[in-house]
The first five atom37 places (N, CA, C, CB, O) and aatype in JSON, in Angstrom:
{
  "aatype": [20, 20, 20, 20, 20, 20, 20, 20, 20, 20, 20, 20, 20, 20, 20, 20, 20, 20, 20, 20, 20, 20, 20, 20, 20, 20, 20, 20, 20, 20, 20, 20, 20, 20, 20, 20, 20, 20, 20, 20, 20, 20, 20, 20, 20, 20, 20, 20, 20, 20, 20, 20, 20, 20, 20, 20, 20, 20, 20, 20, 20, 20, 20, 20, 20, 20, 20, 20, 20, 20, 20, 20, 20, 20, 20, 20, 20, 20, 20, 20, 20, 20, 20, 20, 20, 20, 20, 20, 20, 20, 20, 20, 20, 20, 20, 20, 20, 20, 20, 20, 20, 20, 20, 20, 20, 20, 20, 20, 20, 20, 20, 20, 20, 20, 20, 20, 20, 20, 20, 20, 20, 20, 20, 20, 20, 20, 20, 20, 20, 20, 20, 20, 20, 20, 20, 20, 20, 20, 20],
  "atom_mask": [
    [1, 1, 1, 1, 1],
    [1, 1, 1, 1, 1],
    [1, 1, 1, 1, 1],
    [1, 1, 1, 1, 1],
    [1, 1, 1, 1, 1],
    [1, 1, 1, 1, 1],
    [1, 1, 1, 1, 1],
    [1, 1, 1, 1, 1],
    [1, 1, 1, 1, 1],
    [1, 1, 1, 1, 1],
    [1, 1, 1, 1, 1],
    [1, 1, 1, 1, 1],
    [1, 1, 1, 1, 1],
    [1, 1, 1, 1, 1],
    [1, 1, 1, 1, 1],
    [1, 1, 1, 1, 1],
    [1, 1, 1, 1, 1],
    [1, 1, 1, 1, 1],
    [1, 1, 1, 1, 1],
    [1, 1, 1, 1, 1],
    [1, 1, 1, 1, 1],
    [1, 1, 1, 1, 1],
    [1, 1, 1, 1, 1],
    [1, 1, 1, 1, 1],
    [1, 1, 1, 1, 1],
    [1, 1, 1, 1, 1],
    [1, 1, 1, 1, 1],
    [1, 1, 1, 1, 1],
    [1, 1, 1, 1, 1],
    [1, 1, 1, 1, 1],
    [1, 1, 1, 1, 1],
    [1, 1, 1, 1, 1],
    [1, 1, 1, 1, 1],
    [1, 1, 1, 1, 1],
    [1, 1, 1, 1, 1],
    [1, 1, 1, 1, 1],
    [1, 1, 1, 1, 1],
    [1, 1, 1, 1, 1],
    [1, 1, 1, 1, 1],
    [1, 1, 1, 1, 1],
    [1, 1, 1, 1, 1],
    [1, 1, 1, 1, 1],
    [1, 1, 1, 1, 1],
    [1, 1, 1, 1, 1],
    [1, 1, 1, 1, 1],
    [1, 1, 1, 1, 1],
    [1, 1, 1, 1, 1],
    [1, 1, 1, 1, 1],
    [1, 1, 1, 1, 1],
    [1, 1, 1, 1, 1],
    [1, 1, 1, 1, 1],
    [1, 1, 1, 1, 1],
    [1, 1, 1, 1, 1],
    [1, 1, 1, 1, 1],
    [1, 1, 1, 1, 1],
    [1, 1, 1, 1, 1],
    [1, 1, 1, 1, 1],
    [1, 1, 1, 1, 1],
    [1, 1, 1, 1, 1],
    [1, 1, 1, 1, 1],
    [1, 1, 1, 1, 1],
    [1, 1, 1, 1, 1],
    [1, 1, 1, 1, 1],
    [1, 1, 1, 1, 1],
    [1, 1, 1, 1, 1],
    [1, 1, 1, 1, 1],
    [1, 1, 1, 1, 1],
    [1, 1, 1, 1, 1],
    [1, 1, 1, 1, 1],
    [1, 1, 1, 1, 1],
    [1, 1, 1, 1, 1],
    [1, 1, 1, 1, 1],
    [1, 1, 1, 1, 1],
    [1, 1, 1, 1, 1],
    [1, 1, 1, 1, 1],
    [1, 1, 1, 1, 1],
    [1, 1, 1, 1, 1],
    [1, 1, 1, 1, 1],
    [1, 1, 1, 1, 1],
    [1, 1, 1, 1, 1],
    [1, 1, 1, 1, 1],
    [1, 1, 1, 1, 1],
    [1, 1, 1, 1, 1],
    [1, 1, 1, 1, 1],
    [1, 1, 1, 1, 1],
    [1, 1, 1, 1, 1],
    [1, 1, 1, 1, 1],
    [1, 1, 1, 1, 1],
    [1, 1, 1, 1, 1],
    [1, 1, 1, 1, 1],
    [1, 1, 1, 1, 1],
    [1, 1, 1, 1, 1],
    [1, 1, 1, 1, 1],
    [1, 1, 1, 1, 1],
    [1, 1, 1, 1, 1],
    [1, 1, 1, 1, 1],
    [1, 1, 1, 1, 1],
    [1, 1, 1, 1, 1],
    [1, 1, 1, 1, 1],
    [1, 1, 1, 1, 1],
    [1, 1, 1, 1, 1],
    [1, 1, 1, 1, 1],
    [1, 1, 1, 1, 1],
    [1, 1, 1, 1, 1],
    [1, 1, 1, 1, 1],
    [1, 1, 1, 1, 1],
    [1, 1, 1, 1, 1],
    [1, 1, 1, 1, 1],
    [1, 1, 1, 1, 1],
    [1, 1, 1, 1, 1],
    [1, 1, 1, 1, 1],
    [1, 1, 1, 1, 1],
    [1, 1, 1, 1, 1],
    [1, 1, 1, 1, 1],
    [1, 1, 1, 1, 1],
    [1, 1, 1, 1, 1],
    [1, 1, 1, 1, 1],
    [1, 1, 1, 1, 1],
    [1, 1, 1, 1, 1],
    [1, 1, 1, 1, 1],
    [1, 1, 1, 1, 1],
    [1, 1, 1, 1, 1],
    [1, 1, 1, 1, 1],
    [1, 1, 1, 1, 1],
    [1, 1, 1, 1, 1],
    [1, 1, 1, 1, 1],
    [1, 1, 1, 1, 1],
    [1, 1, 1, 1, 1],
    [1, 1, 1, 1, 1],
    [1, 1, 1, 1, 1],
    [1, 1, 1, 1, 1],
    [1, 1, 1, 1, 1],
    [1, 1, 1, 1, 1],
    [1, 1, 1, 1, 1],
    [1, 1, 1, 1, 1],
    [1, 1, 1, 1, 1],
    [1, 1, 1, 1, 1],
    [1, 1, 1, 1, 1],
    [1, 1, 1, 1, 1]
  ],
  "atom_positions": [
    [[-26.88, -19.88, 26.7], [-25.52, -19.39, 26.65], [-25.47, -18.15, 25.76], [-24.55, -20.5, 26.14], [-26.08, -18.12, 24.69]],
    [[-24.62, -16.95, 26.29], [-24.76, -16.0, 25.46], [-23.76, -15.29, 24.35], [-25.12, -15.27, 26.2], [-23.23, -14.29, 24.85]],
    [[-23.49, -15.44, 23.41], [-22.72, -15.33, 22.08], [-21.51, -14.3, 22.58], [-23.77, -14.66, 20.66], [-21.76, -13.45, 23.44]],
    [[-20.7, -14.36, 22.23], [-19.12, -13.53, 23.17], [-19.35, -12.58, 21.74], [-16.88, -14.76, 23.5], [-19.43, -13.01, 20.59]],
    [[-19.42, -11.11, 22.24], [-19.3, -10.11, 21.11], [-18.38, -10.0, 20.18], [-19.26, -9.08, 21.49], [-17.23, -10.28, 20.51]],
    [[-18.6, -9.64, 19.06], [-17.76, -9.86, 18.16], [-15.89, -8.77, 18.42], [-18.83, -9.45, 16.75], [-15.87, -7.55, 18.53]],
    [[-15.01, -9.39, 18.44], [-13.89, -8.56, 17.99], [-13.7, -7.62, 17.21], [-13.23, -9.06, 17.62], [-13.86, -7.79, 16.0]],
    [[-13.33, -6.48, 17.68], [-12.71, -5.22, 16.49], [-11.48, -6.2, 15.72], [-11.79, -3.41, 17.49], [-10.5, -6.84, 16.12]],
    [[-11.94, -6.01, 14.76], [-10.38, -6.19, 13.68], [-8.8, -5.31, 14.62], [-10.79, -4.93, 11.6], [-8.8, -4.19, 15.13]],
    [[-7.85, -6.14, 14.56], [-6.83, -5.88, 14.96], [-6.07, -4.95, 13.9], [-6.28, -7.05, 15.32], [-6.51, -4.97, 12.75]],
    [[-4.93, -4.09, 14.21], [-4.61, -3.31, 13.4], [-3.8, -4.14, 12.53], [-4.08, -2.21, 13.94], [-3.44, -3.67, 11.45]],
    [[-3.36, -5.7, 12.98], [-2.55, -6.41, 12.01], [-3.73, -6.9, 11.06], [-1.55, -7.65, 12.69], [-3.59, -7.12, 9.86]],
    [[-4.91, -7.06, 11.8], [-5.81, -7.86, 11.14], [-6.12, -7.03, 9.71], [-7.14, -8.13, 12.11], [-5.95, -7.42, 8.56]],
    [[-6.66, -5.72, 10.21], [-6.93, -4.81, 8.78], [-5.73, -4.66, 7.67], [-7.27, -3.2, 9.22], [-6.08, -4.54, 6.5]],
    [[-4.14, -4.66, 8.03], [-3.18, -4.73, 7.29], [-3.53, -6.11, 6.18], [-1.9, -4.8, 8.25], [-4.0, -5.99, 5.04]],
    [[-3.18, -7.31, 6.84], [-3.02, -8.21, 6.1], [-4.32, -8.46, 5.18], [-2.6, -9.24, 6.87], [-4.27, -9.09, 4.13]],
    [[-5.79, -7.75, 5.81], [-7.02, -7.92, 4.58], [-6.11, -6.98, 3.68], [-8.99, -7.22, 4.95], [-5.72, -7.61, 2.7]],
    [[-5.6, -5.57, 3.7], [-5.65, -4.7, 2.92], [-4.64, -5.27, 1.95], [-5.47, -3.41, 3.49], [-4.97, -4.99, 0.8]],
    [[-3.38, -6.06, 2.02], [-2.66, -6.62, 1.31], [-3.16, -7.8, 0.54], [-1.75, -6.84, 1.99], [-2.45, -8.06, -0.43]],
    [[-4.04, -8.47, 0.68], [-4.91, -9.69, 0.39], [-5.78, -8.89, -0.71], [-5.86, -10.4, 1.84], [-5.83, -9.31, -1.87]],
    [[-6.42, -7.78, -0.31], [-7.33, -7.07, -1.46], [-6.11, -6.3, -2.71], [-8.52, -5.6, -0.52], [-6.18, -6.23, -3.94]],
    [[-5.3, -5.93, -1.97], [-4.47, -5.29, -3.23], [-3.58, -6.51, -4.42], [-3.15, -4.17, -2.38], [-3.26, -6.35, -5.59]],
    [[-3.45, -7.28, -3.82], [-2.76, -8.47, -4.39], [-4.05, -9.38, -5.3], [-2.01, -9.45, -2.97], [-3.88, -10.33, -6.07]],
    [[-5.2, -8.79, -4.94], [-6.73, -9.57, -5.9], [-7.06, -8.27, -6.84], [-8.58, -10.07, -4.63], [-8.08, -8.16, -7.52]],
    [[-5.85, -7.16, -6.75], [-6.57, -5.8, -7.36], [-7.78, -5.26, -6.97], [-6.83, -5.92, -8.65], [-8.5, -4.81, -7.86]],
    [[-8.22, -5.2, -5.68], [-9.55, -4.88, -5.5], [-9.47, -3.35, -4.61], [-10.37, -6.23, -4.69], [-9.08, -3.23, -3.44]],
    [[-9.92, -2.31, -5.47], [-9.67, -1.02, -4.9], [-10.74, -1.02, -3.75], [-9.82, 0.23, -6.01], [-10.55, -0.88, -2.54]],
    [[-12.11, -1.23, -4.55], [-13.05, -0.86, -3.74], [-13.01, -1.82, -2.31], [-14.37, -0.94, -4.57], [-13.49, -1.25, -1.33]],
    [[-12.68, -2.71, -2.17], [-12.44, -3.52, -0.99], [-11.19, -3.18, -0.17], [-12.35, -4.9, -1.4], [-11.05, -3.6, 0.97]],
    [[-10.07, -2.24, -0.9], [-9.31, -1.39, -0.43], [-9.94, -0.28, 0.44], [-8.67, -0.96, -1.43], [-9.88, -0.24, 1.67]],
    [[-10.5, 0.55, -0.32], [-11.09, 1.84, 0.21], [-11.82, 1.55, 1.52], [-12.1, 2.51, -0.85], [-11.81, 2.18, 2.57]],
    [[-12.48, 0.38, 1.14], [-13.58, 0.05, 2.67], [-13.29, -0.08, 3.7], [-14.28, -0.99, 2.84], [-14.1, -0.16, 4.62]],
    [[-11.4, -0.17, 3.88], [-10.97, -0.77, 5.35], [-9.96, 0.45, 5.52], [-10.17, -2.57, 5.43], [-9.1, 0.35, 6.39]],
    [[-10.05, 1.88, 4.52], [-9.45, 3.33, 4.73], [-10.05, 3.9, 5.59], [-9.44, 4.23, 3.68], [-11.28, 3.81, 5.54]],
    [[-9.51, 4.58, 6.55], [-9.62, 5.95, 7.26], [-10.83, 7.27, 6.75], [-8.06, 6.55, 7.05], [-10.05, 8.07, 6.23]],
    [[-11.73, 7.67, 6.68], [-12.18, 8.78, 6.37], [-11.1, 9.68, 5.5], [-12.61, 9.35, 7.59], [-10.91, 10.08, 4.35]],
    [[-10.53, 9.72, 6.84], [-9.41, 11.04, 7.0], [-7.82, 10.53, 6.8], [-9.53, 11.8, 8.75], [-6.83, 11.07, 7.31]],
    [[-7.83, 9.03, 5.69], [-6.38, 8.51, 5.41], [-5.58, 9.55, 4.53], [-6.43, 7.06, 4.6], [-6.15, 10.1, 3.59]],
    [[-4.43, 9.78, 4.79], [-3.38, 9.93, 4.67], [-1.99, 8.81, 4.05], [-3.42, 10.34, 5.75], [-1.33, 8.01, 4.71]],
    [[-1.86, 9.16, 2.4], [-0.99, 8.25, 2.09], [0.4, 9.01, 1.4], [-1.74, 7.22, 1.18], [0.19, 10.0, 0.7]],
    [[1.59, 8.62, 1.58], [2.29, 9.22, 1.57], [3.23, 8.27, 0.73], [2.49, 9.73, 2.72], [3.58, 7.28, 1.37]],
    [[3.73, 8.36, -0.58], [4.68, 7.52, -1.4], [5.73, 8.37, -1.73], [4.09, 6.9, -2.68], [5.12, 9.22, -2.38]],
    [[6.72, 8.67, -1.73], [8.36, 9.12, -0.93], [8.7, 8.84, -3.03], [9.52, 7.37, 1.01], [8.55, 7.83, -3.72]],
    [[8.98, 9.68, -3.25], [9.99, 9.22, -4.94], [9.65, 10.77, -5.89], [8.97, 7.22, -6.22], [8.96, 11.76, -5.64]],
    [[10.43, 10.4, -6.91], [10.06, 11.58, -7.79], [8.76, 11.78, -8.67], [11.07, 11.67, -8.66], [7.94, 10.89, -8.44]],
    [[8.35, 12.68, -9.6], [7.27, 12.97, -10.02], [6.97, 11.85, -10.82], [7.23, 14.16, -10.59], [5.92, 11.22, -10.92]],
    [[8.69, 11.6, -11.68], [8.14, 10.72, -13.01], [7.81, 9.53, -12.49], [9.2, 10.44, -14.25], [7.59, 8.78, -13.44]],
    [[7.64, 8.86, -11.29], [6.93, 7.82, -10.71], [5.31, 7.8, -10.63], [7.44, 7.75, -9.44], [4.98, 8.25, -9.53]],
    [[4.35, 7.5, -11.28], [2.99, 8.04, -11.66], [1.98, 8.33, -10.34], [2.28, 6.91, -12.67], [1.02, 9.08, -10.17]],
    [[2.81, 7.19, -9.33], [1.74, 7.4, -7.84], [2.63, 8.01, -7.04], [1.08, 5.93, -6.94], [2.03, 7.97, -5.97]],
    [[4.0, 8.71, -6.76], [4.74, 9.36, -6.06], [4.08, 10.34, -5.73], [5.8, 9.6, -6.51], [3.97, 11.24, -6.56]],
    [[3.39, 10.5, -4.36], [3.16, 12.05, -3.59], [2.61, 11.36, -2.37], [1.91, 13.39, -4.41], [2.71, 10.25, -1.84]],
    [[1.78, 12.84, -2.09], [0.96, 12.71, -1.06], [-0.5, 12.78, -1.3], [1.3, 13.59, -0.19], [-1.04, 13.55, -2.1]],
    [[-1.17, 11.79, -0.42], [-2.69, 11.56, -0.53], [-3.69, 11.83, 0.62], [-2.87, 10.19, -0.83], [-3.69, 11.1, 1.61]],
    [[-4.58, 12.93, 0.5], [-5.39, 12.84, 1.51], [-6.81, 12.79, 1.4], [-5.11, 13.7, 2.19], [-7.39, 13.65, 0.73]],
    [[-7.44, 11.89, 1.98], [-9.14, 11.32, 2.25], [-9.29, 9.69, 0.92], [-10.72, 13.21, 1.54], [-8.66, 8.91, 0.21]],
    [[-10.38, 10.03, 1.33], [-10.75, 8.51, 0.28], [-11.01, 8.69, -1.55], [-12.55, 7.79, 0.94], [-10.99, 7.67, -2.24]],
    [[-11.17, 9.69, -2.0], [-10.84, 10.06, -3.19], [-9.85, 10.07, -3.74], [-11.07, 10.84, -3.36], [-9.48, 9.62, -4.82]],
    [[-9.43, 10.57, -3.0], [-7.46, 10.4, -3.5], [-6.87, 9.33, -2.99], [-6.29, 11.65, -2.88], [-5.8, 9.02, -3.52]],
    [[-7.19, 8.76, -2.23], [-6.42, 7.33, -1.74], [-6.92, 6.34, -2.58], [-6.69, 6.83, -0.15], [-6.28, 5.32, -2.3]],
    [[-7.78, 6.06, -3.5], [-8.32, 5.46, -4.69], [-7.82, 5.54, -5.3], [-9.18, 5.62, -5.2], [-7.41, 4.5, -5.81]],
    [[-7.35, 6.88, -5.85], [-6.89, 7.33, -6.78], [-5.15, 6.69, -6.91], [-7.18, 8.85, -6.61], [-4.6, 6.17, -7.88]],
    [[-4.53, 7.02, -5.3], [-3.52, 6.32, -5.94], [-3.3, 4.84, -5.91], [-2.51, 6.81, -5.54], [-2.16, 4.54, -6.27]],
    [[-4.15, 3.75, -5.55], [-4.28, 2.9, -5.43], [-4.64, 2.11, -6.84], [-4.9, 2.96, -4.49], [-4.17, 1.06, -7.25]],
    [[-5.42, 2.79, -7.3], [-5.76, 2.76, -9.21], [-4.57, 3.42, -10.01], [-7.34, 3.88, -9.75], [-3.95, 2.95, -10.96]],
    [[-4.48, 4.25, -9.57], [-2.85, 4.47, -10.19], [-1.71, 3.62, -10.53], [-2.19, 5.14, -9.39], [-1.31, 3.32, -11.66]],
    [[-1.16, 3.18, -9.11], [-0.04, 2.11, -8.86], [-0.89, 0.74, -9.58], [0.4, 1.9, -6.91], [-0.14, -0.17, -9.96]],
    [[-1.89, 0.6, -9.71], [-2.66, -0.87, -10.65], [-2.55, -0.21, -11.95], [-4.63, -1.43, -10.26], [-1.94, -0.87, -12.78]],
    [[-2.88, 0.63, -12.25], [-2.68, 0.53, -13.44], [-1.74, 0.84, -14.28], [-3.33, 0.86, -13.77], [-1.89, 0.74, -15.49]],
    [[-0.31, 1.39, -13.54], [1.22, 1.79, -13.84], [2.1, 0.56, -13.75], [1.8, 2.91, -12.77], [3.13, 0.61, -14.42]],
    [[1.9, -0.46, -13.09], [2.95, -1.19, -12.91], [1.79, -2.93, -13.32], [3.82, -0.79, -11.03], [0.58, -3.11, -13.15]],
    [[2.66, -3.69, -13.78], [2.52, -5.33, -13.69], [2.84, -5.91, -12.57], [3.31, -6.05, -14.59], [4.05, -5.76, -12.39]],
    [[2.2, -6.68, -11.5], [2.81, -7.07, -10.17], [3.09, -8.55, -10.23], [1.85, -6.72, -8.93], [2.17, -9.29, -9.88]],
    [[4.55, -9.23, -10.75], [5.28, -10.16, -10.12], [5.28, -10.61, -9.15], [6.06, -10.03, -10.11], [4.76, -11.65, -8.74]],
    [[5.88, -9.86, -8.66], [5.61, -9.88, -6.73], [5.93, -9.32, -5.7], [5.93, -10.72, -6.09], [7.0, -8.81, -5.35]],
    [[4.93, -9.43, -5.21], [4.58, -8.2, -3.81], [4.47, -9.43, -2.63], [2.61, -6.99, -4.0], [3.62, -10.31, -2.48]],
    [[5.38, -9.19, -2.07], [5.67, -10.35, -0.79], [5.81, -9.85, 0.58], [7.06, -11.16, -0.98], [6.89, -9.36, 0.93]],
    [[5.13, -9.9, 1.15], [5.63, -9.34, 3.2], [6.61, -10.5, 3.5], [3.9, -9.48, 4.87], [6.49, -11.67, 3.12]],
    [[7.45, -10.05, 4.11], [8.42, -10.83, 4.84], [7.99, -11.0, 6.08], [9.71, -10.28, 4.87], [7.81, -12.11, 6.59]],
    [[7.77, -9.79, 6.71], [7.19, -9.64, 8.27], [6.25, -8.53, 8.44], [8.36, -9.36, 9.35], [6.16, -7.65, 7.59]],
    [[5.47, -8.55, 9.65], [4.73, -7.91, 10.15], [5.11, -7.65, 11.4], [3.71, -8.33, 10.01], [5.41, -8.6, 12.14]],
    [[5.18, -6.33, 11.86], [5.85, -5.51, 13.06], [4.62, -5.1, 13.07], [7.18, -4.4, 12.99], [4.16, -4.57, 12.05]],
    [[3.58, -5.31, 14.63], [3.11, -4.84, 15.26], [3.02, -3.96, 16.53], [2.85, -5.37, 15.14], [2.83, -4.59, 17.57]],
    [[3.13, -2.68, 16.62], [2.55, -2.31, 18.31], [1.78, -1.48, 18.43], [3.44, -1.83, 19.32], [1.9, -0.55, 17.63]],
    [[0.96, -1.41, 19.17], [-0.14, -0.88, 19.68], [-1.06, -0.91, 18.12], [0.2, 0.73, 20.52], [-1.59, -1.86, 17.54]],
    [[-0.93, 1.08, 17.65], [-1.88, 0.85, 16.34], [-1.15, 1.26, 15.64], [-3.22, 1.44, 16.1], [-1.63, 2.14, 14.92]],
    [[0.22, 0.95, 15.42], [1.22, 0.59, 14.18], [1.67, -0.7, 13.62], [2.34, 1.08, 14.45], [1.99, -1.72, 14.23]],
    [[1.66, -0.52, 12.56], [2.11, -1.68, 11.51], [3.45, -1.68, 10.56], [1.0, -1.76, 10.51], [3.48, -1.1, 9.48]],
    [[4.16, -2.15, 10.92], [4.98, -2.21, 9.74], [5.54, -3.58, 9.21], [6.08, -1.38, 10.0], [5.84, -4.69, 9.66]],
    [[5.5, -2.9, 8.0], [5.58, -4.52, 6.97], [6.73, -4.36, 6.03], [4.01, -4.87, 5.8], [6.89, -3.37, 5.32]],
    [[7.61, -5.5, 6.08], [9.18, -5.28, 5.07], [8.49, -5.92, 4.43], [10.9, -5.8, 5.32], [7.35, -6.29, 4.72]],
    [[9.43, -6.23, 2.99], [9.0, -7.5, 2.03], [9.8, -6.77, 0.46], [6.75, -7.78, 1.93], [10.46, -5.73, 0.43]],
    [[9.53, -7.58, -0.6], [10.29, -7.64, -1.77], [9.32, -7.32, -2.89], [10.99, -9.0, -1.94], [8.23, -7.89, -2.92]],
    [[9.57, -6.68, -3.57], [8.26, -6.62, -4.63], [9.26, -6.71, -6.63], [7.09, -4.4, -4.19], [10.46, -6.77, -6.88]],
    [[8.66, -6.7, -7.09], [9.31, -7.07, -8.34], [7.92, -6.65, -9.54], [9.86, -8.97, -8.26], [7.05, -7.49, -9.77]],
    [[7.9, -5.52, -10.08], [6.9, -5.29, -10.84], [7.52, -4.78, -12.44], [6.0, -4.23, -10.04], [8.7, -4.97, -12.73]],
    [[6.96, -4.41, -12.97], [7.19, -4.11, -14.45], [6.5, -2.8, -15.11], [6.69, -5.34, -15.22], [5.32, -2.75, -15.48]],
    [[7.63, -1.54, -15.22], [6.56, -0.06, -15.71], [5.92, -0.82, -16.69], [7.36, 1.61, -16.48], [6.44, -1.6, -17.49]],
    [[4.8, -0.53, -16.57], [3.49, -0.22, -18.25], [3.97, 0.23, -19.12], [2.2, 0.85, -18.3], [3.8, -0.16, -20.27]],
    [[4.91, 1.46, -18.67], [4.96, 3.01, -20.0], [6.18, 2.6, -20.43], [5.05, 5.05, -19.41], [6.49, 3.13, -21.5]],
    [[7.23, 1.62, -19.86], [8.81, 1.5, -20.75], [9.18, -0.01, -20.44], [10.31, 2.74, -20.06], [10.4, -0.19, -20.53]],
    [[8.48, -1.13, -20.1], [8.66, -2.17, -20.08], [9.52, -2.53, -19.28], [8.79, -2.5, -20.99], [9.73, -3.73, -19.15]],
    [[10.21, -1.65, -18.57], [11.3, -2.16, -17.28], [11.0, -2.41, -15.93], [12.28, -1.23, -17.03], [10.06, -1.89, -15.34]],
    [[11.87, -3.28, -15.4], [11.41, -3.9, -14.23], [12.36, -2.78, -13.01], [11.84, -5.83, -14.27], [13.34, -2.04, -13.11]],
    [[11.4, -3.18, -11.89], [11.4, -2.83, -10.36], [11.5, -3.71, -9.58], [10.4, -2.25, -9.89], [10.6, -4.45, -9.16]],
    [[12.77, -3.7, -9.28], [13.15, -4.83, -7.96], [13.29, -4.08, -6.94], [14.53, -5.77, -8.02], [13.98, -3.09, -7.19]],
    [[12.86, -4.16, -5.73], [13.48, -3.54, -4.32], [13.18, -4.33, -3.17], [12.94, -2.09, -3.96], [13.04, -5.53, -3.4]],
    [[13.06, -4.01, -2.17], [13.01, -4.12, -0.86], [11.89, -3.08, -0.42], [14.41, -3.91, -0.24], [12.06, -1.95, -0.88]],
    [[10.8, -3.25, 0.36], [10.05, -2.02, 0.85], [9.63, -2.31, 2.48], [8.61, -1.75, -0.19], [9.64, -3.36, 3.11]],
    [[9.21, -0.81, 2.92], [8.75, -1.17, 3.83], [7.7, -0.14, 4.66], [9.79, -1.59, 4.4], [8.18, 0.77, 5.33]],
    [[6.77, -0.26, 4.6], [5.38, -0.11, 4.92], [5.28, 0.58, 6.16], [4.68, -1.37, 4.99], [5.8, -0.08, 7.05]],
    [[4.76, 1.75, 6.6], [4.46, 1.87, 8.17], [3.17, 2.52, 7.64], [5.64, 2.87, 9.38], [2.83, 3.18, 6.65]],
    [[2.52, 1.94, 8.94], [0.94, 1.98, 8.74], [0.32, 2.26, 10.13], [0.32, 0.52, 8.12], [0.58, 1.43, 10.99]],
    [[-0.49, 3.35, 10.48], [-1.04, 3.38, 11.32], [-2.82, 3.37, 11.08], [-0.39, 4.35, 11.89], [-3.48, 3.72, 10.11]],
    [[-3.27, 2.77, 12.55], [-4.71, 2.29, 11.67], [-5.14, 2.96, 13.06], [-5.26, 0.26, 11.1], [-4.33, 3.09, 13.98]],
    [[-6.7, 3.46, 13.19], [-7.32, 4.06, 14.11], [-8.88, 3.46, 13.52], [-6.94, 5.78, 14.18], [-9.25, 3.66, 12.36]],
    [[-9.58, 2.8, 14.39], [-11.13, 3.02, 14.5], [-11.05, 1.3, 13.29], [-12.01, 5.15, 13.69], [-12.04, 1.25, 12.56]],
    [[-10.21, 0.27, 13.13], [-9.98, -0.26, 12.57], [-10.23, 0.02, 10.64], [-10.4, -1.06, 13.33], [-10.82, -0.49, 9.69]],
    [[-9.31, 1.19, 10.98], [-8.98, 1.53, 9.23], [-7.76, 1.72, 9.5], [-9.69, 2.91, 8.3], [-7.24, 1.6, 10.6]],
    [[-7.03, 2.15, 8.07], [-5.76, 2.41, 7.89], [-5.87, 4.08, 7.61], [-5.1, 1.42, 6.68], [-6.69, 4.63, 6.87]],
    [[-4.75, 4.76, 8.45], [-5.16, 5.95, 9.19], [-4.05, 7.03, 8.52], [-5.06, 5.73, 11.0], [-4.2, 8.24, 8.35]],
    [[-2.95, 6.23, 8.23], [-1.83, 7.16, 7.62], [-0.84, 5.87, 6.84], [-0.85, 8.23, 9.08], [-0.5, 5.0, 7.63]],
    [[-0.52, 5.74, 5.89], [0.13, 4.78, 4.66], [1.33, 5.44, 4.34], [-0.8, 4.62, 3.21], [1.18, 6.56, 3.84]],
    [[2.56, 5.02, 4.52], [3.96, 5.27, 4.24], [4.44, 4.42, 3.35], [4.77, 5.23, 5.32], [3.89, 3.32, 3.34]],
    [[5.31, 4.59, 2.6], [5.59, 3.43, 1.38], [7.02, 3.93, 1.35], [4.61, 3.51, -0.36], [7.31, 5.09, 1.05]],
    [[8.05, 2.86, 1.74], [9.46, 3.34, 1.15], [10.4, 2.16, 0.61], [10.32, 4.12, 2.34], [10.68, 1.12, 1.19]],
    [[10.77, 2.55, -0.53], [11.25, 1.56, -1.32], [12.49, 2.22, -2.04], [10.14, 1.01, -2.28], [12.68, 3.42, -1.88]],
    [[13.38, 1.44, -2.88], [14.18, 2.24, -3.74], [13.63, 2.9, -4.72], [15.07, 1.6, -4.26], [13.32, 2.29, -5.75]],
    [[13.38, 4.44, -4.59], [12.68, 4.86, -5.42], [13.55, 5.03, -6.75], [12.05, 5.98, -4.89], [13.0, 5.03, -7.85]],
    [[14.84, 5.16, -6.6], [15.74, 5.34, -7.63], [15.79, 4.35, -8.51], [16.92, 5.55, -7.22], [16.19, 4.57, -9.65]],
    [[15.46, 3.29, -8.18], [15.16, 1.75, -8.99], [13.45, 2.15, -9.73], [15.07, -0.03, -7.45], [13.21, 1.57, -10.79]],
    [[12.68, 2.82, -9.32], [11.69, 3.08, -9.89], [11.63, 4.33, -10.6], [10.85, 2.95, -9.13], [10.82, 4.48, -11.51]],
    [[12.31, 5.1, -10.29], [12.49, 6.55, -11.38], [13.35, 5.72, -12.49], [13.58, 8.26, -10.57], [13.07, 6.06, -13.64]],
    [[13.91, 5.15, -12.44], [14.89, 4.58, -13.22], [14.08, 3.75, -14.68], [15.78, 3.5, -12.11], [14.1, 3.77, -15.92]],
    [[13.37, 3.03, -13.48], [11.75, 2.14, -14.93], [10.5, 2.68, -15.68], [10.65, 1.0, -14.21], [9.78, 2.52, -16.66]],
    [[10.82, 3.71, -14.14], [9.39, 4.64, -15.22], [10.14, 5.7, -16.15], [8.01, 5.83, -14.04], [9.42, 5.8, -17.14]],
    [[11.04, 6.39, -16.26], [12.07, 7.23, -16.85], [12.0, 7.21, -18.61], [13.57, 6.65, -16.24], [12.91, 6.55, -19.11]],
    [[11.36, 7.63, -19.24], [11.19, 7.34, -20.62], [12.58, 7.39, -21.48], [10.16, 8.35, -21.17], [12.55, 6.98, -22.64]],
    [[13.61, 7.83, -21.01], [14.95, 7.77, -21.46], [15.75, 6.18, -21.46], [15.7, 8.81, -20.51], [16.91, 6.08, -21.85]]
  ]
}
């Protein structure tokens, strides 16, 4: 009998590892399931420490080590997963704590993710950023 070839990871499949590794803090197990050529994009103002844009795997580390090492994570929860074709999007609630002024971040977020070649291909992050300029804000 002959062994049924293995499955490509699904584009939900690579989402939910990549949330599983970020929730264990694990960059480098992050990076491994990135795009070459990822594209991450976090929507807020400067004084937010990972707010911009990110392109390739150097910089997508970078802000991934960033956001770990700026915030305390309470909780980071998916509500749902919206799949089609090779998009992802994920709502959910997160609740963290700035490092630099001890205040908390409550919002709502929600994730669109496109994955190609089973990586994550382009990373959108939108949340109340005004609730987070607000915690990171040294005033």
């Amino acid at each position: 009998m002959r062994d049924k070839p293995a499955m490509a990871p699904t584009p939900l499949d690579v989402t939910q590892a990549i949330f599983e590794r970020f929730g264990a803090q694990d960059v480098d197990g992050i990076v491994a399931l990135l795009h070459n050529a990822v594209v991450i994009d976090f929507y807020g103002p400067a004084v937010i420490p990972y707010a911009g844009h990110y392109e390739g795997l150097a910089q997508a580390r970078r802000f991934f080590e960033t956001v770990l090492a700026s915030v305390d994570i309470h909780q980071f929860d998916a509500d749902e997963f919206i799949c089609a074709g090779d998009k992802v999007v994920v709502t959910g609630r997160l609740r963290l704590t700035a490092r630099s002024t001890g205040r908390e971040i409550r919002s709502d977020f929600v994730h669109v993710i496109t994955v190609a070649d089973a990586r994550w291909l382009h990373f959108r992050d939108f949340m109340n950023t005004a609730v987070a300029e607000a915690a990171f804000r040294a005033s």
